[in-house]
C-alpha positions in Angstrom: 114.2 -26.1 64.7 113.3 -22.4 64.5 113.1 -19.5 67.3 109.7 -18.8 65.7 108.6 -22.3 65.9 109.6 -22.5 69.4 112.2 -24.2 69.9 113.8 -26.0 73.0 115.5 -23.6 75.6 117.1 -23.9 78.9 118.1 -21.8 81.6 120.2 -21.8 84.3 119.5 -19.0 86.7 120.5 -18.7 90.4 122.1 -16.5 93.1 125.8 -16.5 92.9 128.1 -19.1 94.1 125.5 -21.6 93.3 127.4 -23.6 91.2 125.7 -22.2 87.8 128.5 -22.5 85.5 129.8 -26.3 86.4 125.7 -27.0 86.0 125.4 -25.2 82.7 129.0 -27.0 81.7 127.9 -30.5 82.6 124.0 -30.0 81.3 125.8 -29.0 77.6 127.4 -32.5 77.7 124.2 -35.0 78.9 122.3 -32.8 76.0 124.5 -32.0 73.3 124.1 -28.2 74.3 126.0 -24.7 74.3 126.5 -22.0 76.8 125.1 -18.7 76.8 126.7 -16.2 79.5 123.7 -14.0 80.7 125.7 -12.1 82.9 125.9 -8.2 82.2 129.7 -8.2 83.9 131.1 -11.3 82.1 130.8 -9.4 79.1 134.0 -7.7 79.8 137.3 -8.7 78.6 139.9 -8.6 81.8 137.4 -9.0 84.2 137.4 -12.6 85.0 138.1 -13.0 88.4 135.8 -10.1 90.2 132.9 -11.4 87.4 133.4 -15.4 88.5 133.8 -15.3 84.3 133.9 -19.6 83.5 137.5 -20.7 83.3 140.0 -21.6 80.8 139.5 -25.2 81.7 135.4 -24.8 81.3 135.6 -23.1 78.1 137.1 -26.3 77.1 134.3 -28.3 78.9 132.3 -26.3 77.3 131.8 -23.7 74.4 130.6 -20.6 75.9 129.2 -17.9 73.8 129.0 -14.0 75.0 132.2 -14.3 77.6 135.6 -11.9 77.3 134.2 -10.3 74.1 133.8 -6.8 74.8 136.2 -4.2 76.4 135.1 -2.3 79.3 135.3 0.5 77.4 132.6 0.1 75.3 129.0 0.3 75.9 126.3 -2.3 76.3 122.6 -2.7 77.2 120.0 -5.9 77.4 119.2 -5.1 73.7 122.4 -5.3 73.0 122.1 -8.5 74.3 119.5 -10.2 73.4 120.4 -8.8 70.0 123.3 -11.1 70.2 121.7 -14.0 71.8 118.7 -15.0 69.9 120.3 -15.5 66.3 122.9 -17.7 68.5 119.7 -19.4 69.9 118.6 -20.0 66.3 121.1 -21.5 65.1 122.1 -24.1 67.8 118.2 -24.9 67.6 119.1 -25.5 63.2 121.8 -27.6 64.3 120.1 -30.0 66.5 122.2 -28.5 69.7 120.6 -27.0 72.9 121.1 -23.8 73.9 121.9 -23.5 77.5 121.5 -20.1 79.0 123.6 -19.5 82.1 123.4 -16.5 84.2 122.3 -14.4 87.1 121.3 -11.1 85.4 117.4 -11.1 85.8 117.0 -8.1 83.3 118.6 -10.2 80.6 116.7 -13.6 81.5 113.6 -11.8 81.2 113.8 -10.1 78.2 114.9 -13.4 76.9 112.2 -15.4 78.2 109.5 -12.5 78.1 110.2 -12.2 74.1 111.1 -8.1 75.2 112.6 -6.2 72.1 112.5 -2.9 73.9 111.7 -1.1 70.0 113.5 1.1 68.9 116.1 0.9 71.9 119.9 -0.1 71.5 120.9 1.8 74.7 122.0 5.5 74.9 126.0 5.4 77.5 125.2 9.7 77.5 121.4 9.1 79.2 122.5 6.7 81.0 125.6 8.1 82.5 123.4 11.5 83.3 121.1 9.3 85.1 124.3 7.3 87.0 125.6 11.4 87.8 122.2 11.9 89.4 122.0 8.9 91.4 125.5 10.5 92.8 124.1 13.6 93.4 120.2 13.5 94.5 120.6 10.1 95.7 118.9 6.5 94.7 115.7 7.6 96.3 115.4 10.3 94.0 115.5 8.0 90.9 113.3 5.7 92.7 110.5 8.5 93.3 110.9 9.7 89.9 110.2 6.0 88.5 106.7 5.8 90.9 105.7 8.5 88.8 106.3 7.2 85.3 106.1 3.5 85.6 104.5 3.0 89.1 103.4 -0.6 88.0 107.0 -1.6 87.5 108.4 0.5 90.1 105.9 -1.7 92.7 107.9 -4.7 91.9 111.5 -3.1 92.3 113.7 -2.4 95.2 113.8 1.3 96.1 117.6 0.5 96.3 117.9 -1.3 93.5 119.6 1.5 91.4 120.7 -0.5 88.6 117.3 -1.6 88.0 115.6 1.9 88.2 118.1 3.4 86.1 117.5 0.9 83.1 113.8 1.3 83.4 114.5 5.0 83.2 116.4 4.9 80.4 114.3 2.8 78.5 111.0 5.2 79.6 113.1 8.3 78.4 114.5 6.8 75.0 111.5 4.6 74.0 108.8 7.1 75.5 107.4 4.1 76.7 107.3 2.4 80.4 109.2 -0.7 80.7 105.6 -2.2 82.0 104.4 -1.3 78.4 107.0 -3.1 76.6 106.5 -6.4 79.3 102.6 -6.4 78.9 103.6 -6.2 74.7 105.8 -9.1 75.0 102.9 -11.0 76.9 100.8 -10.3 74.3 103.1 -11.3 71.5 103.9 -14.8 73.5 107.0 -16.8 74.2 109.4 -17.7 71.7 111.1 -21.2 72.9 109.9 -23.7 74.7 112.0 -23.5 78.5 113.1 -25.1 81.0 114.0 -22.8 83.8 116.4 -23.8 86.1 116.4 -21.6 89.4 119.4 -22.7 91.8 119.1 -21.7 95.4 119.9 -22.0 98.7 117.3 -23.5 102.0 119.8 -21.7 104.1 120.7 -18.9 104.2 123.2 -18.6 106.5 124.6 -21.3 104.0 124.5 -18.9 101.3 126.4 -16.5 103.2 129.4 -19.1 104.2 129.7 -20.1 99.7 129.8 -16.3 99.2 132.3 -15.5 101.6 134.4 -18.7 100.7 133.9 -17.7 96.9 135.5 -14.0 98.1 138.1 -15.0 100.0 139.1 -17.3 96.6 138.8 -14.8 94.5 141.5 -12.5 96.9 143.7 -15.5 96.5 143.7 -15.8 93.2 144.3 -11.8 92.5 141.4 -9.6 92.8 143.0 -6.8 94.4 145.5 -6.6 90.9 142.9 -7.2 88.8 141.1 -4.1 90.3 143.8 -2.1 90.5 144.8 -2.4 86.4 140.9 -2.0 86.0 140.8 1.3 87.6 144.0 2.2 85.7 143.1 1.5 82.2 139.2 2.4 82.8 138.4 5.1 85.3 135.1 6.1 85.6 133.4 3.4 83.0 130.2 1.9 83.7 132.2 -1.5 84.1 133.4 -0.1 87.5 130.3 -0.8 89.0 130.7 -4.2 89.0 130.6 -5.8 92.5 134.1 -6.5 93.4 135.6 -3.7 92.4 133.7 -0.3 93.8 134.0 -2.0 97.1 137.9 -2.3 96.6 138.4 1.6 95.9 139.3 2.3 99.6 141.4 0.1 99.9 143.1 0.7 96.4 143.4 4.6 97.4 144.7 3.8 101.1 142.0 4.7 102.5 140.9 1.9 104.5 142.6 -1.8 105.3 142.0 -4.4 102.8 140.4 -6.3 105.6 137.5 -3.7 105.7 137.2 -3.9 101.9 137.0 -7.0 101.3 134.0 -7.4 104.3 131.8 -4.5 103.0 132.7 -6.9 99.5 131.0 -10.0 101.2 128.3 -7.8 102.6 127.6 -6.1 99.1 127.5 -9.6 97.6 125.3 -11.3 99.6 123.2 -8.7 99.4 123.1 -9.0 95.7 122.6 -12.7 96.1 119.3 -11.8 98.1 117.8 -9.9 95.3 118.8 -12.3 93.0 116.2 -15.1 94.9 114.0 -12.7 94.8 113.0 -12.1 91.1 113.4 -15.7 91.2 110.5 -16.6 93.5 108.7 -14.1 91.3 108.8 -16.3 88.5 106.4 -19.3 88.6 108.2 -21.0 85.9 111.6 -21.8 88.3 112.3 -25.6 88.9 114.2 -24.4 92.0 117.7 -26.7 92.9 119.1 -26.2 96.3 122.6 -26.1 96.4 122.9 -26.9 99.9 120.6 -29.8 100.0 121.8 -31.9 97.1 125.5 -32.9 96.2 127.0 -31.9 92.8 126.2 -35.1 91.3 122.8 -35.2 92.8 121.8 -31.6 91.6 122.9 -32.6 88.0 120.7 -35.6 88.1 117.8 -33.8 89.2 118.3 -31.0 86.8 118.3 -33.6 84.1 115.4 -35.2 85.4 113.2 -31.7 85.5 114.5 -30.6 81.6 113.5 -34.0 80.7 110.1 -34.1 82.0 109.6 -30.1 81.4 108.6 -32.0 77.5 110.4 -29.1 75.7 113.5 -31.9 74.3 110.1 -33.7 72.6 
């Protein structure tokens, strides 16, 4: 089946340590399906740990499209993306597979979903690193004030301090000429592409949230984080990569400035955090067929998940 006949589509959002990737894994096997990475840090070749980046043991589960294929040295933007993802949509939908779209990186799920082509925009690394030097210098709130100005609409629906969020709507305002509101409200216009399921997991606790986050963390320590950081910083100073969560909160530690100990709790903090902004583009979204991960077992999330794809009609 087509993109432009609409063709079946699911998506697996969710705040992290949600348990998105063993879902997406074990979806791609009830429904003869493929992964998709929407995650704007998995990207990245050599950043598996700090990212949560699906294992060598999942990829086998699994295959997983848009992982480990891009060095941190390289640029990348959501048209990038979805310049990548929808001919790989297209052709799992020719070959009778469905195309499972697993992430928590809002900007990319909505362009996805929203049918956004941002024209004429394939990302600009100098704007956008001018606009990252600013944000250093006059502060988020700065950015933020600026963005009132030029796309108030969108700027009423952002966090003041979500600076990664402000700075791509910037960029897009100053390389298309256009808000980002103007290119949503087009892509409303033009109407959706597939037919989705979206898949929202979440948490009914939050306190709960907190606890998988910080057990996720403390993990991710174990299993080498502080190297991986450290040969990061080494081979890539100063990329745009290096504002991935995991490893900016690491630097004190990494330049002896602090105790791991205090790293690794402003790393918790930062996530959870993250984790909280995440839920809320979700509840934005009225399509979500929310899951809570700490009200169902493994087995019992799955079940539901393939009840909801099954009665969402798109498989029809």
């Amino acid at each position: 089946m087509s993109e432009k006949k609409g063709g079946p589509l699911v998506v697996v959002g969710g705040v992290t340590a949600s348990g998105k990737t063993a879902l997406g894994i074990r979806l791609c096997g009830r429904f003869l399906g493929e992964v998709i990475s929407a995650d704007s840090m998995q990207i990245y070749q050599g950043m598996e740990i700090a990212t949560a980046a699906p294992t060598g043991e999942e990829r086998a589960a699994a295959t997983h499209h848009l992982v480990g294929f891009l060095s941190p040295s390289e640029p990348f933007s959501v048209a990038d993306w979805t310049a990548l993802a929808r001919p790989l949509i297209a052709r799992l939908q020719k070959e009778g597979k469905l195309p499972v779209v697993v992430g928590g990186t809002g900007l990319y799920l909505s362009a996805l979903m929203d049918n956004l082509d941002f024209e004429g925009f394939s990302g600009d690394p100098a704007l956008r690193e001018r606009l990252e030097r600013r944000a250093q210098q006059e502060g988020g709130e700065a950015l933020y004030g600026e963005l009132c100005r030029v796309d108030p609409a969108l700027a009423k629906k952002l966090h003041p301090h979500n600076l990664g969020r402000v700075i791509r709507a910037l960029e897009v305002y100053e390389a298309t000429g256009e808000a980002m509101s103007v290119h949503q409200q087009r892509a409303r216009e033009r109407g959706a592409c597939y037919r989705i399921c979206l898949l929202a997991l979440g948490y009914a606790d939050r306190e709960q949230m907190r606890r998988r986050i910080d057990q996720r963390i403390e993990r991710m320590v174990e299993n080498g984080l502080i190297e991986e950081a450290r040969r990061f910083y080494q081979a890539y100073p100063g990329r745009t990569a290096a504002a991935a969560i995991g490893y900016k909160e690491l630097l004190p530690y990494l330049r002896g400035e602090e105790p791991l100990e205090e790293s690794v709790a402003r790393l918790k903090i930062r996530t959870y955090q993250y984790a909280k902004r995440q839920l809320t583009w979700l509840k934005r979204d009225s399509r979500c067929r929310w899951l809570m991960a700490d009200q169902l077992s493994p087995q019992a999330l799955f079940e539901r998940a393939c009840a909801l794809i099954e009665e969402s009609g798109i498989l029809e």
